[in-house]
N, CA and C of each residue as an Amber inpcrd file, in Angstrom:
protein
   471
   0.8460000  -1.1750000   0.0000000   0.0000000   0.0000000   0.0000000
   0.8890000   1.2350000   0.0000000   0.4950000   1.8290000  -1.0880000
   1.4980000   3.8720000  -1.1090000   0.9050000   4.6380000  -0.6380000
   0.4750000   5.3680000   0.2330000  -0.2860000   6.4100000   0.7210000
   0.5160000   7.7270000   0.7530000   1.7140000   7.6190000   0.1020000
   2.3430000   9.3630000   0.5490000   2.0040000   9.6240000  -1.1880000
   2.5890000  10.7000000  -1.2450000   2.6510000  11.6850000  -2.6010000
   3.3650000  13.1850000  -2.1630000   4.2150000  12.8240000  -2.5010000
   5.4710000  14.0940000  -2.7390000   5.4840000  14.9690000  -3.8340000
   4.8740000  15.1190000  -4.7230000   4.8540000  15.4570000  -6.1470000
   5.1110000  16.9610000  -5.7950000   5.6790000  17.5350000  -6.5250000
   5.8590000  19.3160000  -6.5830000   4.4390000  19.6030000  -6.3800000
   4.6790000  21.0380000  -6.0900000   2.9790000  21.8170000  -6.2210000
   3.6060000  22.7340000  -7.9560000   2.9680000  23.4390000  -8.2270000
   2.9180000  24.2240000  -9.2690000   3.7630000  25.5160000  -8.7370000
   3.7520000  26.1630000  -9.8740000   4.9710000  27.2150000  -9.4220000
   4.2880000  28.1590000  -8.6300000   5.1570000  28.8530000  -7.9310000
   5.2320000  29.7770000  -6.6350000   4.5370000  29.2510000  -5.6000000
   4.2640000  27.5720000  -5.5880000   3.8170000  26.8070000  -4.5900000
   4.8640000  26.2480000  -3.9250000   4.7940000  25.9820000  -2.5080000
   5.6870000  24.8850000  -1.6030000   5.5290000  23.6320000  -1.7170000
   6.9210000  22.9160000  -1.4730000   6.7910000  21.8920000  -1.8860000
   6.2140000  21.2100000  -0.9060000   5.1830000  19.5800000  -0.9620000
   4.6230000  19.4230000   0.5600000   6.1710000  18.9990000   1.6520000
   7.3520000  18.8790000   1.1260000   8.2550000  19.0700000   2.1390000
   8.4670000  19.8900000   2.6050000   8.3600000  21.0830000   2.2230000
   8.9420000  22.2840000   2.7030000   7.2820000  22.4330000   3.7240000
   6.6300000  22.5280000   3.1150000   5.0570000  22.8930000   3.6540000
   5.0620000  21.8630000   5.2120000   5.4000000  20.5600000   5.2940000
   5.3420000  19.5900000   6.4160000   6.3460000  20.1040000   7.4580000
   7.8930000  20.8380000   6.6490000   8.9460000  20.8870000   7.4140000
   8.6450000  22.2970000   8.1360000   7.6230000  23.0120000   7.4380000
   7.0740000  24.2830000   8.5010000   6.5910000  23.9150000   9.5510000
   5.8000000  22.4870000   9.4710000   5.2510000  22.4830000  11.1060000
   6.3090000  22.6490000  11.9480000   7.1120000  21.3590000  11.3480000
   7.9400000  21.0660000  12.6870000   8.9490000  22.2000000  12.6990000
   9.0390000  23.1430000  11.9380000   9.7300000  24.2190000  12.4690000
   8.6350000  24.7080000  13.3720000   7.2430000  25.3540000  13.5180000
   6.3770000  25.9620000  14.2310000   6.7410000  25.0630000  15.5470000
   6.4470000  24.1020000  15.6500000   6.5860000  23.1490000  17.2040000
   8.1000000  23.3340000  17.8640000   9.1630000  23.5730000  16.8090000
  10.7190000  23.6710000  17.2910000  10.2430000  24.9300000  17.8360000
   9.9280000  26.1090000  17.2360000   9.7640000  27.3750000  17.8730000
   8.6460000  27.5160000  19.1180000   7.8450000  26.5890000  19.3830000
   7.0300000  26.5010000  20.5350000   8.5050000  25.8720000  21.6750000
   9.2450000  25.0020000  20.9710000   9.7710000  24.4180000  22.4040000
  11.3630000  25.3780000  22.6390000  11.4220000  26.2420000  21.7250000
  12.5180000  27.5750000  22.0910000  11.8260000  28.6330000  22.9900000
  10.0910000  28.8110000  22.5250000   9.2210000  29.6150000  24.0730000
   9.5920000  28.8780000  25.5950000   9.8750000  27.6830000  25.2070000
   9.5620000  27.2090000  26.7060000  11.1420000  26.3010000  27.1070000
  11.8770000  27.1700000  26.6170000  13.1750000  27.2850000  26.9000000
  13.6150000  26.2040000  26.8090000  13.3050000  24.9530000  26.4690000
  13.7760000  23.3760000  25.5170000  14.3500000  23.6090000  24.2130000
  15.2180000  22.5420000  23.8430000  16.4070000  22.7410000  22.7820000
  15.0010000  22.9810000  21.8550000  15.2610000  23.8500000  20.6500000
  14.2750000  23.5730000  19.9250000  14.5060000  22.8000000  18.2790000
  13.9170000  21.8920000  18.8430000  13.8000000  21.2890000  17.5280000
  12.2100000  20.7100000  17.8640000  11.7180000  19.9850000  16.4170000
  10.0620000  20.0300000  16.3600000  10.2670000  18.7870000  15.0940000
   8.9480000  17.9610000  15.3290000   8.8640000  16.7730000  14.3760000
   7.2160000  17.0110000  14.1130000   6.9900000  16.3050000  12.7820000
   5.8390000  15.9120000  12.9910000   5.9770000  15.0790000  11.9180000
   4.5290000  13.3980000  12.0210000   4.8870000  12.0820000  11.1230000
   3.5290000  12.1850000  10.1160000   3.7630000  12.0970000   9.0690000
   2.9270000  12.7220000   7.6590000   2.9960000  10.8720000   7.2870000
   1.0900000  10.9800000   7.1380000   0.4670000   9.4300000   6.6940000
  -0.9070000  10.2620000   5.4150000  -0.6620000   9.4600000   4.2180000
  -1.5540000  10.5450000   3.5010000  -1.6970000  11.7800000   3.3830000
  -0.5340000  12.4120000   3.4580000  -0.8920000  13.9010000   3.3070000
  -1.5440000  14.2180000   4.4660000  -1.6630000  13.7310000   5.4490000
  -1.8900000  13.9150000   6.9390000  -1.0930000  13.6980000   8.2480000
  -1.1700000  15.1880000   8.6200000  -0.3340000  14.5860000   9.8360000
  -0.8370000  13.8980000  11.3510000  -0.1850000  13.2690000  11.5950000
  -1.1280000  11.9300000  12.4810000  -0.4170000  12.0100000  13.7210000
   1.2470000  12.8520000  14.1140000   1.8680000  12.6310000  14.9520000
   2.5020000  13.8270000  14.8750000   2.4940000  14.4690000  16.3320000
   3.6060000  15.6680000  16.1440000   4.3340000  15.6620000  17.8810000
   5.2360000  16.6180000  17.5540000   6.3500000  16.7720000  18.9800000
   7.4400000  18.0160000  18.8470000   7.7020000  18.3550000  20.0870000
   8.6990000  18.7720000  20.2010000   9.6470000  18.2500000  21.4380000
  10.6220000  19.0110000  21.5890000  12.2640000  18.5840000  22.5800000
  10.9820000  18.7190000  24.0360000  11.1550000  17.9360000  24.7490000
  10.5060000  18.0630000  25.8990000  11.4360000  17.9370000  27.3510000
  12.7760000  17.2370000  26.8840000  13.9270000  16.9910000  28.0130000
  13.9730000  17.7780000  29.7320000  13.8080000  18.8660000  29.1850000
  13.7630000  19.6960000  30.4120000  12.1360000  19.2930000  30.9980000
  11.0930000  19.7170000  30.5180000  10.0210000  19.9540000  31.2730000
   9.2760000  18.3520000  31.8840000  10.1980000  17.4360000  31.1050000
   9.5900000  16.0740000  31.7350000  11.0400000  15.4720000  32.6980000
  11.9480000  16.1220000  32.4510000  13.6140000  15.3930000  33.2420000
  13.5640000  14.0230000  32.4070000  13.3580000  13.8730000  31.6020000
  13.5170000  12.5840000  31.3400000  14.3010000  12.9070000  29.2340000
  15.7600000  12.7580000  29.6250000  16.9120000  12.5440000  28.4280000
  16.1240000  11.4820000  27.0910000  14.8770000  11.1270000  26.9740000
  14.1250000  10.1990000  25.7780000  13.4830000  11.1730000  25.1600000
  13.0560000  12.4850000  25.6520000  11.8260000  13.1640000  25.2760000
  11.7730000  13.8600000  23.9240000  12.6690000  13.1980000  23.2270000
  13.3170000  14.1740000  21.9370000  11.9050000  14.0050000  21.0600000
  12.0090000  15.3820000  20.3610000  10.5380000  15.5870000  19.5140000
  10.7300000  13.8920000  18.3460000  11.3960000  13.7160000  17.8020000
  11.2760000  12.7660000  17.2230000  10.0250000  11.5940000  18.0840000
  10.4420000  11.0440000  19.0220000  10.4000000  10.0300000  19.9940000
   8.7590000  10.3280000  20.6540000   8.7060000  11.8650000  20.5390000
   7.3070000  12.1160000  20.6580000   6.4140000  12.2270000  19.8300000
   6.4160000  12.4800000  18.6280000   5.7450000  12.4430000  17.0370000
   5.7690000  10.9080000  16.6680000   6.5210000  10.1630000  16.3600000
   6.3620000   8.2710000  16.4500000   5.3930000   7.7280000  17.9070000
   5.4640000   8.1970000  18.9290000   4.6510000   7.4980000  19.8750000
   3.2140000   8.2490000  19.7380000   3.2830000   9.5030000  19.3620000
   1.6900000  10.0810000  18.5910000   1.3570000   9.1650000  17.3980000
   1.8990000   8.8960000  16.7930000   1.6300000   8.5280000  15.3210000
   1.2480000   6.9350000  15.9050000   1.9510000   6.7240000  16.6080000
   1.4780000   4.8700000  17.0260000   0.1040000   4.6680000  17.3790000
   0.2210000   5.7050000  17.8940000  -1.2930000   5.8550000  18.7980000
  -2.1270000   6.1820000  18.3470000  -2.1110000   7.0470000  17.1110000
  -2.9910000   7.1300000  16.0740000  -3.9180000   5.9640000  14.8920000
  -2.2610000   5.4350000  14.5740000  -2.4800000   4.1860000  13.7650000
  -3.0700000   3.3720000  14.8600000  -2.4570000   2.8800000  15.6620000
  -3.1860000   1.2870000  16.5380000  -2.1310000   0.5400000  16.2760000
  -0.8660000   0.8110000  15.9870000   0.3480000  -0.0110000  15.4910000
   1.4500000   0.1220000  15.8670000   2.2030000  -0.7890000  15.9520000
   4.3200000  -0.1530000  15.9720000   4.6680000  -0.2960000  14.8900000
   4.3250000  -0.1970000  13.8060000   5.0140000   0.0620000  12.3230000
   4.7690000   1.9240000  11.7780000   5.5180000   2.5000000  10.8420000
   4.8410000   3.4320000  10.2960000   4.9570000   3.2830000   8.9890000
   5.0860000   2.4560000   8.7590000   4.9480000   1.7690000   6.9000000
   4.2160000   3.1070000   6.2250000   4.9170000   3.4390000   5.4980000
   3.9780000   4.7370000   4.5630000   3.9200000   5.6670000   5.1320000
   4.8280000   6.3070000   5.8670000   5.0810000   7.8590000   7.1410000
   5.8780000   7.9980000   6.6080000   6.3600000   9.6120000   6.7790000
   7.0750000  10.1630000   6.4320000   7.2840000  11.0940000   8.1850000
   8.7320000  11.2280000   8.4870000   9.1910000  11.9080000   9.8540000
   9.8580000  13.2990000   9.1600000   9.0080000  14.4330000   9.7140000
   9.7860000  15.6400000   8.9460000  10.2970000  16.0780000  10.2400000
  11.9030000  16.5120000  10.4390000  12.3810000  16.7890000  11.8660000
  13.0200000  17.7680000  11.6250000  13.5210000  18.9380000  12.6750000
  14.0460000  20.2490000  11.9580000  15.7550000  19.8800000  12.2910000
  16.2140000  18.6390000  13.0410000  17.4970000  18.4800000  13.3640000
  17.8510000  16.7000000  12.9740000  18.4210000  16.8220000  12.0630000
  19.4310000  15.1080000  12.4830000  18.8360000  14.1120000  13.2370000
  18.2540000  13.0000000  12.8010000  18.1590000  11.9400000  14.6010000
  19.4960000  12.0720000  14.4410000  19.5730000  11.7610000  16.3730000
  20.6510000  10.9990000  17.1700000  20.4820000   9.6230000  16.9680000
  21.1460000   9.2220000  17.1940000  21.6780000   7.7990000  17.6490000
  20.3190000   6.8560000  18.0490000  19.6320000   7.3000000  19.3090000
  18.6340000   7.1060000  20.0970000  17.6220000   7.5080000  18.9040000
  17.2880000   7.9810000  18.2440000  16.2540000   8.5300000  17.4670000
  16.0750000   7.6440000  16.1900000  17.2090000   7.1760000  15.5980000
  16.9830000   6.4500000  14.3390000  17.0660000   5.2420000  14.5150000
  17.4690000   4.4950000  15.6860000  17.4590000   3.3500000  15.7900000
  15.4710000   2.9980000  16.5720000  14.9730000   4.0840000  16.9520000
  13.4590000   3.8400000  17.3560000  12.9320000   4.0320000  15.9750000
  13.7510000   4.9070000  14.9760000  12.5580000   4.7850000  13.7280000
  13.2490000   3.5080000  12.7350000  14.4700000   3.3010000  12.8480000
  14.5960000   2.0170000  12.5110000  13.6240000   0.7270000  13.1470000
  13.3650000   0.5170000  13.6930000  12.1940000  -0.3980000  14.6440000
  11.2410000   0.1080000  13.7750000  10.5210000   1.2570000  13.8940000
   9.6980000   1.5600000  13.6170000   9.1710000   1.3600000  11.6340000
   9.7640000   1.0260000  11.1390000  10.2990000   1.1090000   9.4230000
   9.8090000   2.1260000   9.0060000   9.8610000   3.1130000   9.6700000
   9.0820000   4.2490000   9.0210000   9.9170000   4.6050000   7.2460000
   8.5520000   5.1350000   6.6810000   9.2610000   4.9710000   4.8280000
  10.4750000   5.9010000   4.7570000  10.2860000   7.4760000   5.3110000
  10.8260000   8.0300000   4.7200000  10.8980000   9.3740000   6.4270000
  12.2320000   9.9770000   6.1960000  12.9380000  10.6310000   7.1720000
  13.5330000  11.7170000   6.1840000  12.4860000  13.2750000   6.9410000
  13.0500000  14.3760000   5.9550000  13.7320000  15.4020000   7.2360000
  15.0620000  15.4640000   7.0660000  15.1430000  16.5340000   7.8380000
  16.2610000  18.1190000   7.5170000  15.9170000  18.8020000   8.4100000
  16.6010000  20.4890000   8.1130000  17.8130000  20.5220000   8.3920000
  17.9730000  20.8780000   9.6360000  19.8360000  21.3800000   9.8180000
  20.3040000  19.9810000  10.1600000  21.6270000  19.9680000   9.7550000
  22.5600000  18.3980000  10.1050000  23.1650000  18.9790000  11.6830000
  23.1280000  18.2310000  12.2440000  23.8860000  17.7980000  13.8570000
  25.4230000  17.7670000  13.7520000  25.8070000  19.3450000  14.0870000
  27.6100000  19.2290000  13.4820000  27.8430000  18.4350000  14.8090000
  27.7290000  17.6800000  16.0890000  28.1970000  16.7860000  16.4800000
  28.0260000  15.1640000  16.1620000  27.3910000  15.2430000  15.5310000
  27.2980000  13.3450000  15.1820000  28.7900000  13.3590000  14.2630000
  29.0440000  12.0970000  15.0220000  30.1780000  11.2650000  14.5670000
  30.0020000  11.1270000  12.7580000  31.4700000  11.0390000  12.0740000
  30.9780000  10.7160000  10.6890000  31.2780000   9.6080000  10.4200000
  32.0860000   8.8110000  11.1240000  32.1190000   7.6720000  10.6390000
  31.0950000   6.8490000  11.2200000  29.5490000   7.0660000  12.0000000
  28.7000000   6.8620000  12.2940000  27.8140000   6.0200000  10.9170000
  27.7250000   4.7230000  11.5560000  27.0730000   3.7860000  10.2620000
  25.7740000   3.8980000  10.5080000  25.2230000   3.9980000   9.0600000
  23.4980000   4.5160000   9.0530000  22.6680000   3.7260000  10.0870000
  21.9090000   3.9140000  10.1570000  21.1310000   3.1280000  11.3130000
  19.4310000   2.6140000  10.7860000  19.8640000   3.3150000  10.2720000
  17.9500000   3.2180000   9.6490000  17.9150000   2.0380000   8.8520000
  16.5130000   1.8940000   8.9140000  15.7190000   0.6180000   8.4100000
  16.4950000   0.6920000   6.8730000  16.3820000  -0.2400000   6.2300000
  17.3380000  -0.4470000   4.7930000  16.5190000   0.1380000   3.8280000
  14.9570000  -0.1430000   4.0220000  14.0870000   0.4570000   3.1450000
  14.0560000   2.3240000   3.5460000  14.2520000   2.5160000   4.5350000
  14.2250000   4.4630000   4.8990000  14.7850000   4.7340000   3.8130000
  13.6260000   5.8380000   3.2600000  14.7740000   6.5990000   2.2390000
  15.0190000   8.0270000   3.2650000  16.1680000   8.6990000   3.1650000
  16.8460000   9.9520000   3.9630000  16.9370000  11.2280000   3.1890000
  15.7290000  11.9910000   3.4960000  15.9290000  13.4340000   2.7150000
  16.8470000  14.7650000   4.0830000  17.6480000  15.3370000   3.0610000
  18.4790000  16.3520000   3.8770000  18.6260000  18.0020000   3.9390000
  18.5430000  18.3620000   4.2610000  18.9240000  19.9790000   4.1460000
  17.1040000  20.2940000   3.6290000  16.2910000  20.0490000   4.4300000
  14.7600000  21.1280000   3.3850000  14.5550000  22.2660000   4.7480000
  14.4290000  23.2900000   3.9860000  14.5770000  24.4840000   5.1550000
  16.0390000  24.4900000   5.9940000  16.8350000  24.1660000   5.8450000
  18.2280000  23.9770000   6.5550000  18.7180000  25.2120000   7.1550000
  18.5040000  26.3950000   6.9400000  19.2170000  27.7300000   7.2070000
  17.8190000  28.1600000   8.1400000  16.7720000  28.2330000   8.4730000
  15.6440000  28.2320000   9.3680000  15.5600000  27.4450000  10.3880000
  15.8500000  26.0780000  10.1630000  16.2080000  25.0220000  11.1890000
  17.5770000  25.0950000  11.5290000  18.5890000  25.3970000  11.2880000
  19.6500000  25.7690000  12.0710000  19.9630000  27.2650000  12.4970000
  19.7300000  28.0350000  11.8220000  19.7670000  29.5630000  12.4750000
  18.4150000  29.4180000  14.2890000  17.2730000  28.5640000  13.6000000
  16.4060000  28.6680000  15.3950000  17.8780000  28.3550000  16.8720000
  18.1170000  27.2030000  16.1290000  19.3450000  26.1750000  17.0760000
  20.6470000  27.2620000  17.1510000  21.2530000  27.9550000  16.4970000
  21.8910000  28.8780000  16.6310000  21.9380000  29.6310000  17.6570000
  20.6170000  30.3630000  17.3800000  20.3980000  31.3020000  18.4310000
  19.9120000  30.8330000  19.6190000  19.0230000  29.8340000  20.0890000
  18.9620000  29.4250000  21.0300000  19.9560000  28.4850000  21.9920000
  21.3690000  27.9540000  21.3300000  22.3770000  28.1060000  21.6890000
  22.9330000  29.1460000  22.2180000  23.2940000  30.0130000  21.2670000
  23.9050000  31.7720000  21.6640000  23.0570000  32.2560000  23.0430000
  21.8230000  32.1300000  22.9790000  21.4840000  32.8360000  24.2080000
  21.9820000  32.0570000  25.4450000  21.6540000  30.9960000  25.3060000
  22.5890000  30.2600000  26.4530000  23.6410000  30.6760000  26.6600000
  24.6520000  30.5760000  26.0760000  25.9130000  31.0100000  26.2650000
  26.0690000  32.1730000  26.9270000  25.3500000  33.6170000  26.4910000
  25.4280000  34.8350000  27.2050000  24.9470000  34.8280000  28.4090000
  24.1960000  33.8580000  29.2100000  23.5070000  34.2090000  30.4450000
  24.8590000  33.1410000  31.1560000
């Protein structure tokens, strides 16, 4: 069963990546209000989104709470399933380590994300399901300029 569709829009339209990768920029910028790293996910089934999240680490103490980890356990709960066969994960940062090996489990189809994680290791071997296809850089200078600055302010206080 195919249920996504990526197809361009027509001109001076967004693409539905760029259009999906706005949420999870909107949710990254909800969890920079509430002073959590910000990054933001949300999991696209039919041109619908079924699962969303942001960084929650601080406000729950608990180091799992990464928006990824919260958009897949929405989306589970949506479906009635632990697969996301035919999802798409739009994230505004890199999984970690911890992040792609739950969407590896998870076989989710397809993993789109914005700014790359200048700390992940490079000789770091892929992790994802064999079928994941890996989209990179959509919105990249929006999703890393948020992380920028909400770095920088840290630093000054």
């Amino acid at each position: 069963m195919r249920i996504y569709n990526f197809e361009n829009g027509g001109p001076g339209e967004d693409k539905p990546d760029d259009i999906y990768m706005r949420h999870a920029l909107s949710l990254a910028k909800q969890a920079f209000d509430e002073d959590e790293i910000p990054v933001g996910a949300v999991v696209v089934c039919q041109n619908k989104i079924i699962g969303k999240g942001y960084t929650l680490t601080e406000t729950l103490k608990d180091v799992t709470s990464h928006a990824e980890m919260q958009a897949i356990t929405a989306a589970y709960n949506f479906l009635g399933g632990k697969y996301l066969l035919d999802c798409t994960l739009y994230v505004t940062l890199e999984p970690c380590v911890m992040c792609t090996g739950a969407l590896a489990w998870s076989q989710i189809s397809r993993v789109v994300y914005g700014a790359k994680d200048p700390r992940r290791p490079k000789d770091l071997p892929c992790l994802y399901h064999p079928k994941t296809k890996v989209e990179r850089g959509v919105l990249e200078k929006e999703c890393g300029d948020l992380l920028t600055s909400f770095f920088r302010n840290k630093r000054e206080f």
